[in-house]
MARMARVO-349843 format. One record per residue: x, y, z of N, C-alpha, C in turn. Coordinates in pm, whole numbers, plus 32768, in hexadecimal, padded with zeros to 4 digits. Layout:
N
XYZXYZXYZ
...
//
This chain:
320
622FDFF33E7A61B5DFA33E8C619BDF8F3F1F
6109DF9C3F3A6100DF913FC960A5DF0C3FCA
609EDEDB40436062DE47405E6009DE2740E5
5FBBDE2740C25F62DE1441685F29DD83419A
5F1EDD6E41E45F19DCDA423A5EA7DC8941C4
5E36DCCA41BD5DCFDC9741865DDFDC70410E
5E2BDD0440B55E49DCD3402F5E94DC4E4010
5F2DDC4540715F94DBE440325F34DB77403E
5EF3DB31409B5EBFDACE408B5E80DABB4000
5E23DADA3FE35DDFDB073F635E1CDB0A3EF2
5E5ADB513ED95EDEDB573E815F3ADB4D3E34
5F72DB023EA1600CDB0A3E6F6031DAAF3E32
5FDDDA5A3DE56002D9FF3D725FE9DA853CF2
5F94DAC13D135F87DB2F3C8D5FCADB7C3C9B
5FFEDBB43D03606DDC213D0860E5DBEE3CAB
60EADB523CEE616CDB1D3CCC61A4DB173C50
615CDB173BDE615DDAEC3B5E612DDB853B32
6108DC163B5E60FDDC733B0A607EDC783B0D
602DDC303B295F81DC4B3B115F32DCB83B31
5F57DCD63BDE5F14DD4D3BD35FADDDD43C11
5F66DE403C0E5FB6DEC93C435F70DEF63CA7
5FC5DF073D165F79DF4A3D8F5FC0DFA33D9E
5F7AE04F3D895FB7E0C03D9C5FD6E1083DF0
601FE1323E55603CE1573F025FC7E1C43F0A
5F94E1D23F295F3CE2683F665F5AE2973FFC
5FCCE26E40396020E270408D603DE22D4102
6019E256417E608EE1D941C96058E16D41E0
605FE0FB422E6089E08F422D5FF0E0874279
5F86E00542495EC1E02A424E5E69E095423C
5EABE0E841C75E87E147416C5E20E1004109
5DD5E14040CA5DA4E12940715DDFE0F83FE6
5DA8E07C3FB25E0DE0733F515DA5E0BC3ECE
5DF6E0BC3E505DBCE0C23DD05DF4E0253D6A
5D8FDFAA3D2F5DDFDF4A3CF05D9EDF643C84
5E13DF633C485DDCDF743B665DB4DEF43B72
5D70DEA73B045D78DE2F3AE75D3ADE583A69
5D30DDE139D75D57DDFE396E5CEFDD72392F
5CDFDCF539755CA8DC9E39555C4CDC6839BB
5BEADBFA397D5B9BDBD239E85BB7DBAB3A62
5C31DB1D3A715C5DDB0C3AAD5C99DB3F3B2B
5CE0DBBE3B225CF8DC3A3B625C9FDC653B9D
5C4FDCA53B4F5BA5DCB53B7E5B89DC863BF5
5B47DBF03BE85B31DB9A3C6C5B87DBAC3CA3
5BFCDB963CBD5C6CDB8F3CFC5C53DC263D7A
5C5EDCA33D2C5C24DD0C3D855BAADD073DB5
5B2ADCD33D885AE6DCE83DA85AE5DCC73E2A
5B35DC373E325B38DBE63EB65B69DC303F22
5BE1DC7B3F055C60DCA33F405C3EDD433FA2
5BDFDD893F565BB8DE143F7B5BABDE064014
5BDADE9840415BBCDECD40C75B70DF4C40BF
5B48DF9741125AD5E01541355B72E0664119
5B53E0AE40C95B7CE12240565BD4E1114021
5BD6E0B43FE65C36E0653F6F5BCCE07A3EE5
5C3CE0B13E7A5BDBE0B23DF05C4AE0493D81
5BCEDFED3D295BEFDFA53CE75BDEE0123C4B
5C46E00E3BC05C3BE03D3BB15C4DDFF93AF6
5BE4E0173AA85BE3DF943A575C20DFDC39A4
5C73DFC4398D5C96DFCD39215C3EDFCE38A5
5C47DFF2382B5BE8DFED37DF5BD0DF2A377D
5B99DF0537735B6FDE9B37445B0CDE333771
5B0EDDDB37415A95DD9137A65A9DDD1937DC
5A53DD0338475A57DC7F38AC59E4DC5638AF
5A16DBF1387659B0DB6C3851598DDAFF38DE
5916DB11392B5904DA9139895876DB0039DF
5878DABC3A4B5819DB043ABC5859DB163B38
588BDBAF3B5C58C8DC063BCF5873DC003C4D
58C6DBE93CBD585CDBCF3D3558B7DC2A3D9C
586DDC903E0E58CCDCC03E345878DC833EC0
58C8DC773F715878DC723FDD58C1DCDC4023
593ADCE94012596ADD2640875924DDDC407A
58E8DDE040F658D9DE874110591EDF02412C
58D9DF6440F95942DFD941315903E00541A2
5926E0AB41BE58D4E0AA422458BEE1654204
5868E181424B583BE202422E588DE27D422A
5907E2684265597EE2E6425759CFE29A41F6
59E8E21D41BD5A65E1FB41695A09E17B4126
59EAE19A406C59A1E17A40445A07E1333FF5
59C3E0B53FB45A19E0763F695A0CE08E3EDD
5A1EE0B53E5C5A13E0C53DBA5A56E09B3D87
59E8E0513D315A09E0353C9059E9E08A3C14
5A49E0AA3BCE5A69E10C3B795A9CE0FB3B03
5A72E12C3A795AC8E1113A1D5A46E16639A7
5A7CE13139205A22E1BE38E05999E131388A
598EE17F38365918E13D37FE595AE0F937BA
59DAE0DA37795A22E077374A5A28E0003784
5A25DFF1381B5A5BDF8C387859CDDF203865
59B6DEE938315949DE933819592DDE083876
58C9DE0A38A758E1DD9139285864DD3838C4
586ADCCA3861582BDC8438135815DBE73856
5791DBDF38A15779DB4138A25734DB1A3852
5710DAA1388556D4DA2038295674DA193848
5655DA1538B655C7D9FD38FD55FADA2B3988
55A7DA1D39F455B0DA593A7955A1DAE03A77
55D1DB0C3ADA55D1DBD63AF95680DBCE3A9A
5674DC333A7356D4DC733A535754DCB83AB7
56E5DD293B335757DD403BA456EADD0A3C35
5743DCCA3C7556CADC9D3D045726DCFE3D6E
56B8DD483DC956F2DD8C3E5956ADDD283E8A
56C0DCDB3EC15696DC8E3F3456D6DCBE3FC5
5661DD0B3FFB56BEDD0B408C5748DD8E4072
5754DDA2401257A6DE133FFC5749DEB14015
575DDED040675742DF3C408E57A6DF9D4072
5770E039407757BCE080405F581FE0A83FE2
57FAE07F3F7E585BE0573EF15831E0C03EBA
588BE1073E445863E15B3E0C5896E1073D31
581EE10C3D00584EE0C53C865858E1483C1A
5896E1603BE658C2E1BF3B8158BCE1AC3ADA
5878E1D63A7F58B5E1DB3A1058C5E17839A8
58C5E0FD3A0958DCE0553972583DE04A3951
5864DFE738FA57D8DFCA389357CEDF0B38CE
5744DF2D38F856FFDE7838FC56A2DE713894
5713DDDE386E56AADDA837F9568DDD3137F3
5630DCEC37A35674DC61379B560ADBE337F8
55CFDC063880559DDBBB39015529DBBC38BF
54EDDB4A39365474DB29393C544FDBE03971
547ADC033A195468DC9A3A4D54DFDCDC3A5F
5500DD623A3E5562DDC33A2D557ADDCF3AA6
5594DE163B13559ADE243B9E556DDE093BE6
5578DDBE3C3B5523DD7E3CB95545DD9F3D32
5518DDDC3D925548DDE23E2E54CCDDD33E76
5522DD753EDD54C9DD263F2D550EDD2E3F9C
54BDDD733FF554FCDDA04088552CDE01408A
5555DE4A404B55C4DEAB402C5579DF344043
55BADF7940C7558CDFF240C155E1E04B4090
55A5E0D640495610E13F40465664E1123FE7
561EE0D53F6D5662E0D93ECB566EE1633E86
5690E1693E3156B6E1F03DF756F4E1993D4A
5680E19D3CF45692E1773C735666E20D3C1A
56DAE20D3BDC570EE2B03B8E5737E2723B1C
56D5E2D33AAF56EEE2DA3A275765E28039DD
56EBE2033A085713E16739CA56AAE1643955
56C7E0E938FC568FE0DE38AC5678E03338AD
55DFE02038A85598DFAC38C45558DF6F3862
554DDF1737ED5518DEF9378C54F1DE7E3731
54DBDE37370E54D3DD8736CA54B9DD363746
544DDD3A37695464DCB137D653B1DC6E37E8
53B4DC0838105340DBBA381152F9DC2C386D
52D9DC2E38C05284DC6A390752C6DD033960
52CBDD3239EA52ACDDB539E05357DDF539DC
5364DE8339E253D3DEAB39DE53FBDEC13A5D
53E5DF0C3ABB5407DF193B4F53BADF123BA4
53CCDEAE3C285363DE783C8053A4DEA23CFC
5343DF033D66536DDEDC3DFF530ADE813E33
5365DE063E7E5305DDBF3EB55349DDAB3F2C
52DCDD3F3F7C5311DD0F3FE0532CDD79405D
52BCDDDA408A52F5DE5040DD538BDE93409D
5386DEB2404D53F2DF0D401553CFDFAD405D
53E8DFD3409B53B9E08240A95445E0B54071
53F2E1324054545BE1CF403D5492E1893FC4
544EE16C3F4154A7E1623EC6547CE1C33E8B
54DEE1CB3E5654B8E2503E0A5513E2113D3E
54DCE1FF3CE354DDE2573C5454BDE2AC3C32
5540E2E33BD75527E3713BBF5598E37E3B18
5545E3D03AD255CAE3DB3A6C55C8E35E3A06
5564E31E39DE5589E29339BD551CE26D3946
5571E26338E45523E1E7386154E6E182389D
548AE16B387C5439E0A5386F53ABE0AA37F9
53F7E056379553BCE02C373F53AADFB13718
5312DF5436A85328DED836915349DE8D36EF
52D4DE7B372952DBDE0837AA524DDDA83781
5247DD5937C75204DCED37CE520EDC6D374F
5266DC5C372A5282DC5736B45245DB9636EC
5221DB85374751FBDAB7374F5172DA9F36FC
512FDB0436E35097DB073699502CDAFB36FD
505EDB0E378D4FD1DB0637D54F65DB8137E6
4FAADBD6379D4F73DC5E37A44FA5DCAA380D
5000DC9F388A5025DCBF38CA5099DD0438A1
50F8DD453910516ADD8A38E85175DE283922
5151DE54398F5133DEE639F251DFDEEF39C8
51FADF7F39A75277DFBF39935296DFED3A3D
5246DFD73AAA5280DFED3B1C51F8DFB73B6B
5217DF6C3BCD51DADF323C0851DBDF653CB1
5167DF683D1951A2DF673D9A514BDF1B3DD1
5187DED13E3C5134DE4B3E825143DDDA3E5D
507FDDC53E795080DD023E5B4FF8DCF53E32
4FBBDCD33DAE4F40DCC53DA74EEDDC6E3E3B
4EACDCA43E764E5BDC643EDD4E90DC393F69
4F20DC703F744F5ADC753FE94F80DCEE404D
4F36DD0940A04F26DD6040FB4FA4DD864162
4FD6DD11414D5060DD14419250C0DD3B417C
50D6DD7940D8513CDDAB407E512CDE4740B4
5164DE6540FF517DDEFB411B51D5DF2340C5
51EFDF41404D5254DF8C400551F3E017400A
523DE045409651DBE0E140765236E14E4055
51FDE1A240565254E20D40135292E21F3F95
5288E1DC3F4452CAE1DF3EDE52D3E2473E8F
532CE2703E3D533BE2FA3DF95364E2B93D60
52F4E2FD3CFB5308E2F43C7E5339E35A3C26
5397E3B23BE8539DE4283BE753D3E4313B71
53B0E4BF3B1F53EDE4BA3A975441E45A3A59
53C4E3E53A4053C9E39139F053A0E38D394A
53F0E35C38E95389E33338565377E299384D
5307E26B383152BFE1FC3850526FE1DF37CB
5296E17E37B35243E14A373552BDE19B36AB
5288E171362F5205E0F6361E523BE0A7361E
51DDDFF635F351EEDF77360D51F1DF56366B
518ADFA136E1519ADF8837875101DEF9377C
50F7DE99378D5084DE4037845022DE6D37D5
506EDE9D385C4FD3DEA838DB4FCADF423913
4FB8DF7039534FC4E002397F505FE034397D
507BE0D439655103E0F939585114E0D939E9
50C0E1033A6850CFE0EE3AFD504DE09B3B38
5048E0223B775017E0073BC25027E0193C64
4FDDE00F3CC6500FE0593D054F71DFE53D74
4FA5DF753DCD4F61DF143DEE4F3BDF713E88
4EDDDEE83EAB4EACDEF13F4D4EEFDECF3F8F
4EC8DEF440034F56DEE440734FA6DF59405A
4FC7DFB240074FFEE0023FFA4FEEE098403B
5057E0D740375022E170407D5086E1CE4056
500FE24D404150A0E2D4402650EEE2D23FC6
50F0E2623F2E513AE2813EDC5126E3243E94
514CE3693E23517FE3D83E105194E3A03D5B
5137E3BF3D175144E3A23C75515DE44D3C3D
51D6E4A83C4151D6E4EE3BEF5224E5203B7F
5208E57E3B395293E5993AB4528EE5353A3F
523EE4A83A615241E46B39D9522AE47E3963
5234E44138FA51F3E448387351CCE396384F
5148E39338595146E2F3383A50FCE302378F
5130E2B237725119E27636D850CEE21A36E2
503BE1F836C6502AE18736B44FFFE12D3649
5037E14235BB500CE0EF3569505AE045357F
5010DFF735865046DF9135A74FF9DF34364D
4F7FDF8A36544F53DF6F36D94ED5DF0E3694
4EDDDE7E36A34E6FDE3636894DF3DE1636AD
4DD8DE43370E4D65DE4437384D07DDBB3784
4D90DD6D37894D70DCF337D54D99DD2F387E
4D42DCCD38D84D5EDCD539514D3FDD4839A1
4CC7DD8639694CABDE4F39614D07DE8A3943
4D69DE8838F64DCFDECD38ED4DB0DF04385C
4D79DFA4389F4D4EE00638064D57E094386B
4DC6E09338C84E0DE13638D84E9DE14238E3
4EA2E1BF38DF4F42E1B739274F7CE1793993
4F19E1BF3A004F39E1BA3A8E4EBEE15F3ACC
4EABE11F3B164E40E0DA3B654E7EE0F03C0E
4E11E1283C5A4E45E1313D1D4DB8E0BF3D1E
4DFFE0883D8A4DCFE0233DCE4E32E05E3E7C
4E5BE0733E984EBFE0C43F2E4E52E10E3F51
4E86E1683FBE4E5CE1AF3FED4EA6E2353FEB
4E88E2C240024EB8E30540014F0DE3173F82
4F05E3293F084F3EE3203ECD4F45E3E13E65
4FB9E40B3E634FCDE4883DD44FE7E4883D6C
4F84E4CB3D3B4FB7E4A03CA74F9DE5373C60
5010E5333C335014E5F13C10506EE6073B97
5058E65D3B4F50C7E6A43AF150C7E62C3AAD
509DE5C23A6550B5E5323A035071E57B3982
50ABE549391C5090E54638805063E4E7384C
5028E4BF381E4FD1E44637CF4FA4E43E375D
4FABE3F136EB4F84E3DC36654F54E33F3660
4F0FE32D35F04F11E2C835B84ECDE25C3637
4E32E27536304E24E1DE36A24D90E1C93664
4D7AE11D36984D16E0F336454C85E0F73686
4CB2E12737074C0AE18637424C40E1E837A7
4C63E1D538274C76E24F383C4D0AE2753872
4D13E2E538A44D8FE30338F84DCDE2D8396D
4D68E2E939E24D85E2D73A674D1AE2873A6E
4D0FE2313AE34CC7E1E53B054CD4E1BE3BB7
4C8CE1BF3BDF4C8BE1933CA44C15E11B3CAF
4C3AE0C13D024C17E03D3D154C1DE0143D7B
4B9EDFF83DC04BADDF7A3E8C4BAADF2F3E6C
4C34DEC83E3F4C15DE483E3F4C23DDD63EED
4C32DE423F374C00DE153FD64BC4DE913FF9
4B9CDE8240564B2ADED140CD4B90DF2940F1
4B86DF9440B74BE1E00241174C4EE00040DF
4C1DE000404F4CCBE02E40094C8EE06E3F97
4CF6E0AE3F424CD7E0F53ED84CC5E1683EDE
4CC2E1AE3F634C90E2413FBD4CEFE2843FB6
4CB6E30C3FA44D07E38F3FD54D5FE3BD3F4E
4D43E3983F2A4DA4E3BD3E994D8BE4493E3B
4DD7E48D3E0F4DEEE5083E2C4E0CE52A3D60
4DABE55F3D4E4E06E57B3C7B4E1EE5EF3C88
4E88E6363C4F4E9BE6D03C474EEFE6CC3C08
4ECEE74E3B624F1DE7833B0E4F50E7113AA7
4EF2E6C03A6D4F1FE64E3A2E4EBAE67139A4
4F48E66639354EE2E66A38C94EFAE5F9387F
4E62E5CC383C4E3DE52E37F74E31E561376A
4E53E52137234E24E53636974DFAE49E3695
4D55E4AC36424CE0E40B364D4CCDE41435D9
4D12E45635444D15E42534F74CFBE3A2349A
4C9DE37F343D4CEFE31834424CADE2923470
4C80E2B234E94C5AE22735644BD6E20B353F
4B98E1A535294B48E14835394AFCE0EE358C
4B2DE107364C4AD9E0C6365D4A64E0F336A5
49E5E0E836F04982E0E337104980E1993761
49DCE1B837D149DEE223381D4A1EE27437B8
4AABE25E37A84B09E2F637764AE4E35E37B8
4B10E36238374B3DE3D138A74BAFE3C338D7
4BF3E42638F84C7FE47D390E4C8CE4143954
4C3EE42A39FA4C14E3DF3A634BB1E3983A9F
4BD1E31C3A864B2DE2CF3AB64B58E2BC3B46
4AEEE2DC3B874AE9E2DA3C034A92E26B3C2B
4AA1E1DE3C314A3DE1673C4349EAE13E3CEE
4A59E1753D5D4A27E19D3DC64A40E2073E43
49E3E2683DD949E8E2B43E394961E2CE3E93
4968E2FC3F0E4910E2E23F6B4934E3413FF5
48F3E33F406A48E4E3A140D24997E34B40FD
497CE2E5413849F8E2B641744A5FE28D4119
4A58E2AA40934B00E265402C4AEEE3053FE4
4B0BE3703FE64B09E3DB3F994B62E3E43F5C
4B5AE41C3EBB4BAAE4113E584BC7E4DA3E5C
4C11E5073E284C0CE5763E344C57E5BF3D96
4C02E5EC3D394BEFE5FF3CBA4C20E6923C92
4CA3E7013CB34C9FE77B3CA24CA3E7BF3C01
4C5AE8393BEF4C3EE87A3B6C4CAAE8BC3ADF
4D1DE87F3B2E4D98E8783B154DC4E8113A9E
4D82E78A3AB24D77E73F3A644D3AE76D39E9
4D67E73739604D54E75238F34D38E6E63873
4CBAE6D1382B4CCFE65737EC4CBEE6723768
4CE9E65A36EE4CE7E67336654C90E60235E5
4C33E5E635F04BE7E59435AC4BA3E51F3616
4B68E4B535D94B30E46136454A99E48A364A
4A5AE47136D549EDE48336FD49BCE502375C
4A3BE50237AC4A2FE57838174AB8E558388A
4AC0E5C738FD4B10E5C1393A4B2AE55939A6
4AB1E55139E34A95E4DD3A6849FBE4CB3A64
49D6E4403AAC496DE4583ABE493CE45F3B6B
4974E49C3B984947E5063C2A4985E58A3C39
4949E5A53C984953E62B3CB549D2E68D3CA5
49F6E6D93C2C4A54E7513C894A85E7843CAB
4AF9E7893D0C4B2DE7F33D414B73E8633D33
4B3CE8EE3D3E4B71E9433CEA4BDEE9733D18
//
């Protein structure tokens, strides 16, 4: 067993009694690896982690709300890991919080249970991999708070919004009406989404820039239609891709772009996305509604796109 300054403090009441296992990954302020097996443990590492130390979670489930702060850093990332067995179940609150944890890489467990499934706030340079996100009052994974460079990829989220406000985005980025939320960059990537998603499979706010929506499959039976929420995807960012996505089941249209400030909602980019509008009912049923587009916010619509029932493909121009 190896032991580092930071850990014993932390610790060594759980060491002491068997609680947790810290596995050598070699010499002496090496990276550790700690099993832990219960909640308790859990927190206990969560607290305890250093930049490329992996926590590593046994199969069963932990019951409470996980908060991580400490950061990694861009050459020695910190992970949490364990399979879809490892169940992180709250009551209410977030399920897992990065606060200020930068650099983390989350792997593989299932959030269930919260008010919101993943939360990072501050946290640049997340890396959430084919987790599974599902039962919770409102949305499944949120970057907020200037989060840049997150990236999901690989990942279930189903049955969200479950408080009845009609709300519930299976992935969220930003801050409704806050300009200051730079979570830019964000990367959404071969994702399955839905059903039982309440609000869009992706929202995708102002203040935002350069996120990257591709490889999905969003489901949306289960999208209520409160709060405009009757697509998959809604951009409100800027600069935004959205390419190669699959879509079924929505109650008007597919895509949707929105200025809800002066100088947002621009530049946004569809390519190679096929909608099936089956089905849908409301007023448009297009692939892509394009709500402002204009000389200075250009939406950019390529012939690539494909839509299967509904009304039509977009309503502007284009691009072949």
């Amino acid at each position: 067993m190896r032991t580092r300054t930071s850990l014993t403090a932390l610790l060594a009441a759980a060491l002491a009694t068997g609680g947790l296992t810290l596995v050598a990954a070699g010499p002496a302020n090496a990276a550790a690896v700690i099993d832990v097996s219960t909640a308790a443990q859990l927190k206990s590492a969560l607290t305890a982690v250093a930049p490329g130390d992996t926590i590593r979670l046994a199969d069963g489930t932990y019951t409470g709300n996980f908060k991580a702060t400490t950061p990694g850093t861009s050459g020695a990332r910190i992970t949490l890991t364990g399979s879809a067995k490892a169940v992180l179940t709250a009551g209410g609150g977030y399920g897992l919080h990065l606060n200020g944890a930068s650099y983390w890489t989350v792997r593989g467990i299932t959030v269930t249970g919260g008010q919101k499934g993943i939360m990072t706030d501050t946290a640049n340079g997340v890396l959430i991999d084919s987790v599974t996100v599902h039962d919770l009052d409102m949305e499944g994974v949120h970057f907020r708070k200037s989060s840049r460079n997150g990236v999901l990829k690989n990942s279930r989220i189903y049955d969200t919004g479950h408080d009845g406000r009609g709300m519930g985005e299976g992935v969220y980025v930003g801050t409704a009406g806050d300009l200051g939320d730079r979570s830019d960059d964000a990367q959404i990537l071969n994702n399955t989404i839905g059903p039982g998603v309440g609000g869009e499979s992706v929202d995708i706010k102002e203040g935002t820039t350069g996120a990257k929506i591709i490889g999905n499959t969003f489901d949306g039976n289960g999208l209520t239609g409160a709060n405009y929420d009757d697509s998959w995807v809604d951009v409100k960012g800027n600069n935004v891709l959205v390419e190669d996505n699959k879509g079924s089941r929505t109650t008007n249209n597919g895509y949707e772009t929105h200025t809800q400030q002066s100088g947002w909602g621009c530049g946004t980019v569809f390519r190679n996305n096929a909608s099936n509008l089956s089905g849908a009912t409301g007023d448009k049923q297009l692939a892509i509604n394009v709500t402002n587009s204009s000389t200075g916010c250009r939406t950019t619509v390529y012939g690539s796109n494909t839509v299967t029932g509904g009304k039509g493909l977009t309503n502007i121009a284009v691009t072949p």
